[in-house]
Backbone bond lengths (Angstrom), bond angles and torsions (degrees), N, CA, C in turn:
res aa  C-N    CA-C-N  psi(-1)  N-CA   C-N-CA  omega(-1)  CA-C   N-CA-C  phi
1 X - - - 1.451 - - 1.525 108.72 -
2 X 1.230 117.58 125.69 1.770 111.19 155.90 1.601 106.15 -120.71
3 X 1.550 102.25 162.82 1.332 99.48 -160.17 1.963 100.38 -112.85
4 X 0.767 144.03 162.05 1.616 150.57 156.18 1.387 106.57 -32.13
5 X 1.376 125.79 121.43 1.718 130.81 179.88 1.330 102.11 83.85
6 X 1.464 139.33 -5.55 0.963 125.49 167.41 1.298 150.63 -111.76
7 X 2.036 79.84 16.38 1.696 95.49 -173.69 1.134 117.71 -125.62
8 X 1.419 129.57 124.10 1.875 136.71 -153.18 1.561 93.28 -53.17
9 X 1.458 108.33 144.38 1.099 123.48 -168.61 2.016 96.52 -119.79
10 X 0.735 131.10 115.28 1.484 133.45 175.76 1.192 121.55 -87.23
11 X 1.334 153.41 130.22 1.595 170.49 133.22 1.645 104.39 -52.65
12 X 1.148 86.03 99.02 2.061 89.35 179.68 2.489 88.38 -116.57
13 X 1.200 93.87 109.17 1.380 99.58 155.40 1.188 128.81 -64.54
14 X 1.152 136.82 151.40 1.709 143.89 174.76 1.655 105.92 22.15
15 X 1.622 97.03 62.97 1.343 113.26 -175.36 1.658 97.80 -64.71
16 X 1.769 109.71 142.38 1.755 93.50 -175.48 1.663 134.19 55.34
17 X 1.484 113.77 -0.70 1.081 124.49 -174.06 1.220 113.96 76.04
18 X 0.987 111.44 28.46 1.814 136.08 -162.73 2.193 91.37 -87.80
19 X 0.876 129.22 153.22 1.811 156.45 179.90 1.845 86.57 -83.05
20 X 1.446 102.39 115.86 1.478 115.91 166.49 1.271 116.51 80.85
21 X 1.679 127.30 -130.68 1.150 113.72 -170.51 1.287 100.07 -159.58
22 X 1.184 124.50 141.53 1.777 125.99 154.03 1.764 121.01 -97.90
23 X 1.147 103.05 179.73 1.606 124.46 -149.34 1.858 88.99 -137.94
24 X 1.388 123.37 121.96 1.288 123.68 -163.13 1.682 85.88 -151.92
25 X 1.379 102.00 120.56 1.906 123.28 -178.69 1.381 94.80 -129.80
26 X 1.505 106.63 112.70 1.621 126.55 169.14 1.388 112.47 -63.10
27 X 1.406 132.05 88.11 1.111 130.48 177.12 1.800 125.19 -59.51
28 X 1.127 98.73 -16.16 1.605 107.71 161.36 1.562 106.58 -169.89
29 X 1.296 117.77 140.47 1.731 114.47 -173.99 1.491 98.31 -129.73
30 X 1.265 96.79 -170.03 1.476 122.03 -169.84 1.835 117.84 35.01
31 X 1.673 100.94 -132.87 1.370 85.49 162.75 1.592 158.66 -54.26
32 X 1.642 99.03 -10.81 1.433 129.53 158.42 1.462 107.41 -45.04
33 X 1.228 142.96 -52.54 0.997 151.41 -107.72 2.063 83.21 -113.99
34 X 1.199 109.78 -38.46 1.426 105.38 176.70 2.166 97.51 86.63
35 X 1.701 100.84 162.93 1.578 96.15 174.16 1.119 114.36 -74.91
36 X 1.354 157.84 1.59 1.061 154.81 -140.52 2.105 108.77 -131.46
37 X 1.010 96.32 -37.10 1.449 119.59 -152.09 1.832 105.16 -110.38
38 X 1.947 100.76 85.76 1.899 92.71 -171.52 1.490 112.06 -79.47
39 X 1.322 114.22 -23.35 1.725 117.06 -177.12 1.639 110.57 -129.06
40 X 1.216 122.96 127.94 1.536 122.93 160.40 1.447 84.24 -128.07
41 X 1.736 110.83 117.69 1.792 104.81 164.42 1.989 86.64 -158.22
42 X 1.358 80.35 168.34 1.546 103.42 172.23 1.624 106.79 -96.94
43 X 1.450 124.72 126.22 1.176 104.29 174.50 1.676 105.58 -128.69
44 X 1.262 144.08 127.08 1.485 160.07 135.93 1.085 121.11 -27.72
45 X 1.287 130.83 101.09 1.651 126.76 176.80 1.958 108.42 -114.72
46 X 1.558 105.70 109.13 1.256 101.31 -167.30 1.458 129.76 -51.37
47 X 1.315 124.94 -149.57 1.733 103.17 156.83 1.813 105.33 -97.85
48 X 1.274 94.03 167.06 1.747 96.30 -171.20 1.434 105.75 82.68
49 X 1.141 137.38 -47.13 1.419 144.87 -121.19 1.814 92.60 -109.40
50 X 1.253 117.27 161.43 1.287 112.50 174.55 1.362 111.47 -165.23
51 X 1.388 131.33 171.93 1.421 127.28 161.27 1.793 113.03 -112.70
52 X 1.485 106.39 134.58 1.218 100.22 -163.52 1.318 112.69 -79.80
53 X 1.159 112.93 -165.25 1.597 129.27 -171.93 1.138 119.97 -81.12
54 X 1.199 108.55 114.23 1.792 102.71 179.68 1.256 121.16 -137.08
55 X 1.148 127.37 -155.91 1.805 125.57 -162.55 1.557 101.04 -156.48
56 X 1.545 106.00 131.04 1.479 103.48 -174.64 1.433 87.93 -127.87
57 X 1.216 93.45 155.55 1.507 127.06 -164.18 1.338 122.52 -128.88
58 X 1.013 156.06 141.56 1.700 144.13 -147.60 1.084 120.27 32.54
59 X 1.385 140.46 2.78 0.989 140.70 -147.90 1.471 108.94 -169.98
60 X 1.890 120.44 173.93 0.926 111.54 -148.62 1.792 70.87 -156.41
61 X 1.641 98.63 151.33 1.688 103.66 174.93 1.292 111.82 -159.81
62 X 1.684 108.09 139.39 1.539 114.17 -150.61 2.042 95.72 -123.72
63 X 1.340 103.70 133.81 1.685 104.06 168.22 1.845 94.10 -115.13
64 X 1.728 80.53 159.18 1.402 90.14 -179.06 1.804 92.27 -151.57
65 X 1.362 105.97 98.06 1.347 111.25 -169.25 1.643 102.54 -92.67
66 X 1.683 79.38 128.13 1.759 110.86 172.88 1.536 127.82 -83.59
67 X 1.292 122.77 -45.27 1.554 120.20 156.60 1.618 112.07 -141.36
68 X 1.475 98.54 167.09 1.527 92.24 176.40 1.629 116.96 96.12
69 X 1.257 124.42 159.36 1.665 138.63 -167.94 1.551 112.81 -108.35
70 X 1.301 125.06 160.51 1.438 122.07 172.04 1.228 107.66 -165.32
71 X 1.591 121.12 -173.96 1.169 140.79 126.62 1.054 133.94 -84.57
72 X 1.132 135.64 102.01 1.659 118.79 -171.31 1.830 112.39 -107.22
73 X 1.468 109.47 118.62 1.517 116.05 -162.19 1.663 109.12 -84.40
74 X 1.500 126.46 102.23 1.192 123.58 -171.18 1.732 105.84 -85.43
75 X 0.732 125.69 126.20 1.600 116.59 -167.66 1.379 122.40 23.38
76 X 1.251 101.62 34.79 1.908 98.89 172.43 1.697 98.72 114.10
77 X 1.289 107.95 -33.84 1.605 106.53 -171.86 1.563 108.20 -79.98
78 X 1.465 138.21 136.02 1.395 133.21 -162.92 1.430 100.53 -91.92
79 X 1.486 143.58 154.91 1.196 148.47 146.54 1.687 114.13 -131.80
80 X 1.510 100.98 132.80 1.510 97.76 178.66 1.403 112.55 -61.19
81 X 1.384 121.42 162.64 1.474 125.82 -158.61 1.877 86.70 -135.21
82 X 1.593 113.08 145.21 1.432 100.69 113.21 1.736 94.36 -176.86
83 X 1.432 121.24 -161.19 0.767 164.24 -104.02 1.773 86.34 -79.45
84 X 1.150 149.38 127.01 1.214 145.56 -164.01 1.479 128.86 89.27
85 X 1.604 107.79 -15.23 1.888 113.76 -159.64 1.746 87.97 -98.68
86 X 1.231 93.67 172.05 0.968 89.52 -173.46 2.247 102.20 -152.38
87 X 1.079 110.45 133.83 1.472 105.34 -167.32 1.217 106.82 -115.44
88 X 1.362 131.52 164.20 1.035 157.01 127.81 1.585 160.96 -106.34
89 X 1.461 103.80 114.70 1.830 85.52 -155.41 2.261 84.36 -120.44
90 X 1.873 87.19 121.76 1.238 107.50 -164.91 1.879 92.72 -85.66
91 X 1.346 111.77 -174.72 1.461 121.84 -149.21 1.827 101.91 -86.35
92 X 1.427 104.92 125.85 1.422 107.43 -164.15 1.398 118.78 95.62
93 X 1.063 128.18 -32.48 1.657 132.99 172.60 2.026 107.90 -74.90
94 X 1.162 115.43 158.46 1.364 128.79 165.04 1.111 123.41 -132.79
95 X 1.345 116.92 152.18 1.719 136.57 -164.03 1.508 108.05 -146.76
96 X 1.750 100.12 154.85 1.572 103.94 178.11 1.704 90.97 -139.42
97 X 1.510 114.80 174.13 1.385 130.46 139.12 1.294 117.66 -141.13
98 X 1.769 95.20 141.76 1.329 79.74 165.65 1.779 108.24 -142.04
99 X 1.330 127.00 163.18 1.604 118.47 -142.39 1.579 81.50 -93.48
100 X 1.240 98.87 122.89 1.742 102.98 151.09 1.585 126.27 -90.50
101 X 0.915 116.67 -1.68 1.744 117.75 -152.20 1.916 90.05 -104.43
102 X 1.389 87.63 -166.91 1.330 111.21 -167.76 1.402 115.74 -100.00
103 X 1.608 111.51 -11.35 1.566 129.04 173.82 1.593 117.58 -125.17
104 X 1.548 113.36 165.46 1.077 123.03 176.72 1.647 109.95 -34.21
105 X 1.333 119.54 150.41 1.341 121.00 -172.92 1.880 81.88 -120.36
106 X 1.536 123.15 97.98 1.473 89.97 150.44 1.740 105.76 -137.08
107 X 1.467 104.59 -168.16 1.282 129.92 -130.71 1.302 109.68 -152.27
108 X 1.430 139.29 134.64 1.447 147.62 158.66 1.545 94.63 -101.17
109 X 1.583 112.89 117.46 1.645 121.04 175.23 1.523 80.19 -121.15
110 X 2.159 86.76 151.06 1.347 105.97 170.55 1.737 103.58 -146.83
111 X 1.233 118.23 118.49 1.087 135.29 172.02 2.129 124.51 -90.64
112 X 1.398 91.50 105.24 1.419 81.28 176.46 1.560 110.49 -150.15
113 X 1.451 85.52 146.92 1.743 104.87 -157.73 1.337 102.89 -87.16
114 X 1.631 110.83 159.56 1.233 127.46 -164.54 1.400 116.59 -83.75
């Protein structure tokens, strides 16, 4: 179990080569995390700010956005994002977001390997 305020919150700059910076809270780590399962975190993308485009490989990674607007880049192709949608970029494919709106852009991502 972790509780709210009590879980390190990280500042990753030009995440992905992504414009600005995100905010990434490990919603459960280490052995929590089980063999299967490399990331369960909440991550915050300010406005302006985004995470860039990338490509996963063994693995497969899911957002499930909680408040806030975007773009979300499905292999290069853009789709507006927000608050309810929910994406998936399966193993070998790449994805970005980045916050268009006027509020916090965040997100529950879950990464799990094949």
């Amino acid at each position: 179990m972790t509780k709210a305020g009590e879980r390190e919150i990280v500042k990753a700059e030009h995440a992905n080569g992504g414009a600005g910076y995100i905010l990434k809270e490990a919603l459960l780590t280490g052995g929590d995390l089980g063999e299967h399962c490399r990331m369960f975190s909440k991550v915050t993308i300010p406005p302006q700010c985004e995470l860039g485009y990338h490509e996963h490989h063994g693995e497969s990674e899911t957002y499930y956005l909680l408040t806030g607007k975007g773009m979300y880049s499905d292999n290069g192709k853009e789709v507006p994002a927000e608050a309810g949608d929910v994406f998936f970029c399966d193993d070998g494919n790449g994805h970005g977001l980045k916050n268009t709106g006027e509020e916090d852009l965040t997100f529950v991502a879950l990464i799990l390997k094949k």
